[in-house]
N, C-alpha and C positions, 0 to 999 in steps of 0.2 A: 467198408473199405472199397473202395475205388479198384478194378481189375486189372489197370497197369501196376497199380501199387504194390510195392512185394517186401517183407520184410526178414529182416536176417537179424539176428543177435552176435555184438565180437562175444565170444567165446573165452572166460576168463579162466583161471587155475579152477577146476573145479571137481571135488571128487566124487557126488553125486550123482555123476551122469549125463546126459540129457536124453531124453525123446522126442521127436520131430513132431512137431503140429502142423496145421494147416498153412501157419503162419509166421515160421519160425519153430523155437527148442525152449522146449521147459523143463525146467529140472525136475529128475523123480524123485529129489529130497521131499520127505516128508513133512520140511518147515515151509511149502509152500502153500501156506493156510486159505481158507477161504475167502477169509478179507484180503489176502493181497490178492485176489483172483476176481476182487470187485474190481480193482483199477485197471481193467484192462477194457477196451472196446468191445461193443459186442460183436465182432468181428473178430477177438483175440489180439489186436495189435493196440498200441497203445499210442501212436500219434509221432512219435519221433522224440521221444520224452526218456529220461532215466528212470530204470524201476528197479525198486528194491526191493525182490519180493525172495530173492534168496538170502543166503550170507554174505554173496557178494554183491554190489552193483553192477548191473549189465546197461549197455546200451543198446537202445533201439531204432535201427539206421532205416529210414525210407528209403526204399532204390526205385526206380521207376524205370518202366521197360517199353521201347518204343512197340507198338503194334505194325502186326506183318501188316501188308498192303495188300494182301491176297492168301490164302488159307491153304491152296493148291496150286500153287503158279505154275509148273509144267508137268501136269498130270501126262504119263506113259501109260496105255490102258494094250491091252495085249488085242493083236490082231484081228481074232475074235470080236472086240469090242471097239475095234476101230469104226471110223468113218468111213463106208465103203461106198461112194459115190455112183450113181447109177444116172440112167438120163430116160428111163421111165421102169415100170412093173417088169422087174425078170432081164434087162439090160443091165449089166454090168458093165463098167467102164476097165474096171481092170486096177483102178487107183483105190488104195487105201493110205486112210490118214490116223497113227495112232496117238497121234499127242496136239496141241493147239500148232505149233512151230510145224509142223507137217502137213498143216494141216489150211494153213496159209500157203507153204508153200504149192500143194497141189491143186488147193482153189483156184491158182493162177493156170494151172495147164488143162482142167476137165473143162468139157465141152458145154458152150453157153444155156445147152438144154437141161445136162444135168445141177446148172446152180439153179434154173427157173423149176425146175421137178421136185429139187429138195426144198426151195424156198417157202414155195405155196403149202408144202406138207410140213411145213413148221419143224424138219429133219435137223437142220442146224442147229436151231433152238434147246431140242429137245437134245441131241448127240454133247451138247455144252452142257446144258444143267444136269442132267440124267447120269451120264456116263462121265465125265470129266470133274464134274460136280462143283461145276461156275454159275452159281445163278445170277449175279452180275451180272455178267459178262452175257448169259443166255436172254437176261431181257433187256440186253441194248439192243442185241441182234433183233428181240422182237420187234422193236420199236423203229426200225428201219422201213424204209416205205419199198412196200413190194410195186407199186405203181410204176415205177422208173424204168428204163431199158435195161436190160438182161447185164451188159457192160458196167452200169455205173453201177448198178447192184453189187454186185461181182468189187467192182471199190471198194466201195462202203463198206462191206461185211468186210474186205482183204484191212481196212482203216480201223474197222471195231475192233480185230481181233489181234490186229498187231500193238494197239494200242494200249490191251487189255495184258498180255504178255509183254510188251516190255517195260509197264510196269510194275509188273512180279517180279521183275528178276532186279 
């Protein structure tokens, strides 16, 4: 079965019961013999097909679920686990960032020293996939060329990251 694929059974008069499976509800009559327990997938679902494996006939409706486009789209991480922006060893800047959206916007106001301090030390990178828990999103930022002037740097990641959040949302 395909992992968008989800199936559900209509639910007819039935006075045996049901108990939820993986994949849907089977009844806990005891006429649901063996062999009709061959016609099913080996996945438990049966295709979008009528099955009669009780007293009554059930149908078997395929739904399909569109997939998120992102698993965590604005992770809020506590203060503590914020981005705490420094412009070298034991300088603090004063600015903490604790979610992606804060985190753009302060990359615009810290000082060009502290985007070139965190950039070389792979800080951004690692604050995204580690703490926020965007690996996407952490290896575009890798892939960004640190060769460039401190400004368009500063861009780029402001372009990676906004572009990676507004398509979560």
């Amino acid at each position: 079965m395909n992992k968008k694929d989800s199936f559900s059974i209509s639910r007819t008069k039935w006075t045996g019961g049901f108990e939820p499976l993986s994949s849907g509800y089977v009844s806990r009559d005891s006429s649901f013999s063996a062999n009709s327990r061959n016609r099913f997938n080996s996945d438990g679902g049966t295709g979008g097909e009528s099955v009669s494996t009780m007293s009554r006939k059930v149908q078997v409706k395929k739904q399909l679920y569109a997939k998120p486009t992102s698993i965590k789209p604005l992770t809020t991480v506590s203060f503590e686990n914020g981005f705490h922006f420094y412009t070298a060893i034991g300088n603090y800047t004063g600015i903490t960032a604790t979610n992606l959206s804060e985190f753009t916007t302060k990359l615009e106001l810290v000082p060009m020293e502290s985007i070139a301090f965190h950039f070389q030390r792979k800080d951004f990178e690692n604050w995204i996939r580690y703490t926020i828990k965007d690996a996407a999103l952490a290896e575009r930022i890798s892939r960004t060329n640190g060769e460039q002037p401190t400004a368009d740097l500063r861009k780029e990641i402001l372009r990676t990251v906004e572009m990676a959040t507004s398509c979560a949302l």
